[in-house]
Legacy VTK file of the C-alpha trace (Angstrom):
# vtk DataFile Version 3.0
C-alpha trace
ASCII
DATASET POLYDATA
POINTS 270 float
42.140 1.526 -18.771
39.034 -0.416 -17.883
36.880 2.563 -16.393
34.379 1.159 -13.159
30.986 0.954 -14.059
28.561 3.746 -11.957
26.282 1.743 -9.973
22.581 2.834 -10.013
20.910 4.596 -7.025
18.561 2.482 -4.948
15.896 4.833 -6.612
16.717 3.991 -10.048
16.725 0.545 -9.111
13.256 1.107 -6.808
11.989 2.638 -10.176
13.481 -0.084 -12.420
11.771 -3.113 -9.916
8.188 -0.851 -9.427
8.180 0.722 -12.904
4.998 2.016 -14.842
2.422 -1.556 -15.098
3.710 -3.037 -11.678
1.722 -4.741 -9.889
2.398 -4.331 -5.947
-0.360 -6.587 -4.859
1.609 -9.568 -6.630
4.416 -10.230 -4.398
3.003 -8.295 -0.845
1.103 -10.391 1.260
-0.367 -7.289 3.190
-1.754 -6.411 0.240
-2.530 -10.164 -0.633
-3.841 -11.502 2.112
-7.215 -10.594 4.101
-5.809 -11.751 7.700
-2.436 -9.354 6.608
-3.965 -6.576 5.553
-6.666 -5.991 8.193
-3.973 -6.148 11.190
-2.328 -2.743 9.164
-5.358 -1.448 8.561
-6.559 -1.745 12.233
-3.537 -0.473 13.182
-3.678 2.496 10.780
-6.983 3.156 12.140
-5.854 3.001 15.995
-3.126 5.566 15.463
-4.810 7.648 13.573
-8.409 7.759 15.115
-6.554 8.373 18.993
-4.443 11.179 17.319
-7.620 13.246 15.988
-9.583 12.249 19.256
-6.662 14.425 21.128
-5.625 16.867 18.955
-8.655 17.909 16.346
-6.316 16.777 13.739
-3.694 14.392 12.266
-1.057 15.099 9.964
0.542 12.069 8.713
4.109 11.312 6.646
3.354 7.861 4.917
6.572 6.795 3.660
7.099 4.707 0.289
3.616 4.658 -0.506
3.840 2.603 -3.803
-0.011 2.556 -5.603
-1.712 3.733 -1.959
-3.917 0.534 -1.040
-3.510 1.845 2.593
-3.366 6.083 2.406
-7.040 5.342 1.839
-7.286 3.751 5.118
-5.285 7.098 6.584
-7.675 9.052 4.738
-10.908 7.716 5.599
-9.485 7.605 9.306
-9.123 11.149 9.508
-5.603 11.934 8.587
-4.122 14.703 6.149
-1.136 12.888 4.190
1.765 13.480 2.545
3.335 10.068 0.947
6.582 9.996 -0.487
7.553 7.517 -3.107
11.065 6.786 -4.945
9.736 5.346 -8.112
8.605 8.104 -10.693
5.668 5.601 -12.253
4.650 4.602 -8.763
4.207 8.560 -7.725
2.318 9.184 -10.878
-0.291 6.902 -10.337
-0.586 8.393 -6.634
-1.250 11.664 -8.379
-3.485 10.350 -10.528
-5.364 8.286 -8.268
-5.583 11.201 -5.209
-6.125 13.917 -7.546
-9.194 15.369 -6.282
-8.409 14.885 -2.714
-7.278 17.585 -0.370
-6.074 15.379 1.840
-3.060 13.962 0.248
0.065 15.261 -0.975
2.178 13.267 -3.166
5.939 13.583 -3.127
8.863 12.095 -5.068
11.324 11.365 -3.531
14.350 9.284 -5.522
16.793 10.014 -3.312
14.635 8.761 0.282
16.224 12.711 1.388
12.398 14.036 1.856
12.158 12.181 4.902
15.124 14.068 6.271
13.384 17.207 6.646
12.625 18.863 9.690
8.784 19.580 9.552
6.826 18.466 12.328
4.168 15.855 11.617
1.693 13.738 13.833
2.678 10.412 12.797
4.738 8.622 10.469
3.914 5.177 8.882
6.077 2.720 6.984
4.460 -0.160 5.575
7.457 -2.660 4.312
9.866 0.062 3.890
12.189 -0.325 6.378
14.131 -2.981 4.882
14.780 -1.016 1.824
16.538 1.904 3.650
20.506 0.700 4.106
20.530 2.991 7.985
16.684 2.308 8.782
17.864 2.946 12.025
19.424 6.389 11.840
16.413 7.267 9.643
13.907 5.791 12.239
15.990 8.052 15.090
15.553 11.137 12.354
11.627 10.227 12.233
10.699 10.359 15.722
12.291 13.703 16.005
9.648 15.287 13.961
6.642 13.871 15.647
5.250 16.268 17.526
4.069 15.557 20.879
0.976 12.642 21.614
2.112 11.288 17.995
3.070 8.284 17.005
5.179 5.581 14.921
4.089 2.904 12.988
5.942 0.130 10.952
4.498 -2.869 9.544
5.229 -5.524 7.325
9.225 -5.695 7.691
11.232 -9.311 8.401
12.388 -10.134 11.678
16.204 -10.537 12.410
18.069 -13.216 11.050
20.242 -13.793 13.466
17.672 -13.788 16.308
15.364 -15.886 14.559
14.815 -19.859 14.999
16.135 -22.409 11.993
13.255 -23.390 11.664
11.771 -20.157 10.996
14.197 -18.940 8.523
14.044 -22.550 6.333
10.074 -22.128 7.062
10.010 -18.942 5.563
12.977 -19.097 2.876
11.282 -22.217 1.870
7.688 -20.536 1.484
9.287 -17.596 -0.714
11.293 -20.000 -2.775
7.776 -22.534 -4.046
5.928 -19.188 -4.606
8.703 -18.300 -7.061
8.681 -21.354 -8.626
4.898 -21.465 -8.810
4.750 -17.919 -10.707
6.389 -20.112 -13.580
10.135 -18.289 -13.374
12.041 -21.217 -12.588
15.441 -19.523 -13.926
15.315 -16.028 -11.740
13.854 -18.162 -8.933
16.685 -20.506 -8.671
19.150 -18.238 -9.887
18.357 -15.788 -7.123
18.022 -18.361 -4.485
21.993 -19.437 -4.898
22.876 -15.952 -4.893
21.432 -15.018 -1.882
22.197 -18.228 0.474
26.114 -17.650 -1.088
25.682 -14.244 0.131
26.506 -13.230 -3.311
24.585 -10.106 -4.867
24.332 -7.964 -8.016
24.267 -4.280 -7.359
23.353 -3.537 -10.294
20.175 -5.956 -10.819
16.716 -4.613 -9.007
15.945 -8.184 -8.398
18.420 -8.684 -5.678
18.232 -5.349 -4.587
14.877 -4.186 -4.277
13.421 -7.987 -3.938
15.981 -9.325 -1.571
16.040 -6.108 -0.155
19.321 -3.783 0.974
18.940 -5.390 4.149
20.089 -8.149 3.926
19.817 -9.866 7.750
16.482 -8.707 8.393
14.928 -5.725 10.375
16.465 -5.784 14.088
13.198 -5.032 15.804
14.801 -5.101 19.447
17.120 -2.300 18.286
13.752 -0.280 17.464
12.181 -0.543 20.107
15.436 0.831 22.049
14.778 4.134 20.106
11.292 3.963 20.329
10.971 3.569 24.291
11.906 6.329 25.614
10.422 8.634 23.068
6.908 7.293 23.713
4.529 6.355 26.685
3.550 2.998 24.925
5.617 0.713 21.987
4.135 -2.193 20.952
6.173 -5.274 19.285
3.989 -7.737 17.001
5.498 -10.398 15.300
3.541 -12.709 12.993
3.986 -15.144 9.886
3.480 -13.085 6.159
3.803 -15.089 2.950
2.752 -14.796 -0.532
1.045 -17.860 -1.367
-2.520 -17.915 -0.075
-2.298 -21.292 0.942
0.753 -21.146 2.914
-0.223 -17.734 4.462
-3.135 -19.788 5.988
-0.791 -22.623 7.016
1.739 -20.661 8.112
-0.692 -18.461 10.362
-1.916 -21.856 12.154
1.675 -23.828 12.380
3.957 -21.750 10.990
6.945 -19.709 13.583
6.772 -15.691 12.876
9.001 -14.394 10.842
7.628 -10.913 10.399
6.402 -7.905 12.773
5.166 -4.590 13.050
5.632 -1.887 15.892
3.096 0.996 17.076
4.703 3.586 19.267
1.858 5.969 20.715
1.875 8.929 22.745
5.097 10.864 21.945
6.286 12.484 24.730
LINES 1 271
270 0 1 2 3 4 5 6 7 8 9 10 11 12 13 14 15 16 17 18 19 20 21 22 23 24 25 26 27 28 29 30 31 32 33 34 35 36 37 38 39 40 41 42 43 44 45 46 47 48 49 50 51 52 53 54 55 56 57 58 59 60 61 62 63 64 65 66 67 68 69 70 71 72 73 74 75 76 77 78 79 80 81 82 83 84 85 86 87 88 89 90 91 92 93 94 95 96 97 98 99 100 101 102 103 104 105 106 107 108 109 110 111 112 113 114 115 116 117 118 119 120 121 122 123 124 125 126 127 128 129 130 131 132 133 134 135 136 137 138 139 140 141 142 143 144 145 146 147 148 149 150 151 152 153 154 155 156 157 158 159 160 161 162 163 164 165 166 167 168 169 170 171 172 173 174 175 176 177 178 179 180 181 182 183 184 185 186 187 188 189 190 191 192 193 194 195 196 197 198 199 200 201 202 203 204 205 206 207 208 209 210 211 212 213 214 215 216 217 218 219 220 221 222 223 224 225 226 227 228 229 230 231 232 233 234 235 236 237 238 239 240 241 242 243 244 245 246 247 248 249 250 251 252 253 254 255 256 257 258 259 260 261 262 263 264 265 266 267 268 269
């Protein structure tokens, strides 16, 4: 009797794909790119700066947090945060890097259950992690719950809908991903996972098509969040812009190029 093989948790393949040495800057144009990372930041810095201004004080859930290039940002903004990451080697360098900080609390979370709790927070931020969560939207409906009221909701960095989106901005933007593959010299996994995907064929068991292609795999329905978003807050913001990882067509792309990304700020829970 063959016996089925277990499958690994979308932590233990989170860990395998972000394991001690990995580089997030590599493959994240917010991280990457100037033009990228200062709309988060800016954004960071707008929810969190209008959220002290009321209250005295911001307490702030950053969720998957990887190395922390932007709980700085929170930080220096005014915000007390706990971040949550699913990779063991990605939470240990958090540690290590806030260690002397009062400010941030580091959880890890390999199971993405922390966010389930019920503690009230301030605000929440997810910087590209929606599209690793299989029901982002149940767990975006389970977020907003715990914001308290004048909070807020941001999400950045996460692709736009595939089936809303032009042909010409999915070829623009598979086509980007694919020569940046190829130009990092890994012809094989680059070709190899480019067939997979546009056969709509995928390993569960291999962290490059599910962590780098994502779990979702038609994109991040922004309309649908802003339907749970809108009548939670006064104000919800949809921005949609083009995010790449080569440098050069990032700079293209932002002058020519359709969007194929966006982020959303709701403010002012009610």
């Amino acid at each position: 009797m063959t016996e089925t093989p277990i499958r690994p948790s979308i932590g233990e393949l989170q860990e395998r794909a972000h394991g001690e040495g990995h580089d997030y800057a590599k493959g994240s144009p917010h991280i990457r790119h100037h033009s990228v990372r200062e709309r988060v930041i800016s954004a960071v810095h707008t929810l969190v700066g209008e959220i002290v201004d009321r209250g005295g004080q911001c307490r702030l859930l950053e969720v998957g947090a990887g190395h922390g290039t932007f709980t700085d940002h929170m930080v220096a903004a005014g915000a007390r945060v706990e971040v949550t990451e699913m990779s063991g080697p990605s939470a240990a360098v958090l540690r290590h890097r806030f260690r002397g900080s009062p400010h941030v609390t580091v959880t890890h979370d390999p199971e993405g259950s922390e966010i389930f709790r019920s503690g009230p927070v301030d605000a929440v931020v997810c910087i590209s992690v929606l599209h690793h969560i299989p029901d982002y939207l149940s767990a975006v409906n389970h977020l907003v719950g715990r914001i308290a009221p004048g909070g807020a909701f941001l999400s950045m960095q996460d692709p736009l809908w595939y089936p809303r989106r032009s042909g010409l901005s999915m070829n623009a933007d598979r086509g980007a991903y694919l020569l940046w593959r190829l130009g990092q010299g890994q012809w094989g996994r680059g070709l190899a996972t480019r067939v997979r995907r546009l056969r709509g064929r995928y390993d569960e068991s291999n962290e490059a098509d599910m962590s780098e292609y994502h779990v979702v795999r038609q994109g991040v329905d922004e309309v649908a969040l802003q339907k749970i978003l809108a009548p939670a807050f006064q104000e919800v913001r949809l921005q949609r812009y083009w995010s790449t990882q080569s440098g050069v067509l990032q700079s293209l792309g932002e002058r020519f190029g359709p969007p194929n990304t966006f982020g959303l700020l709701a403010r002012n829970r009610r």
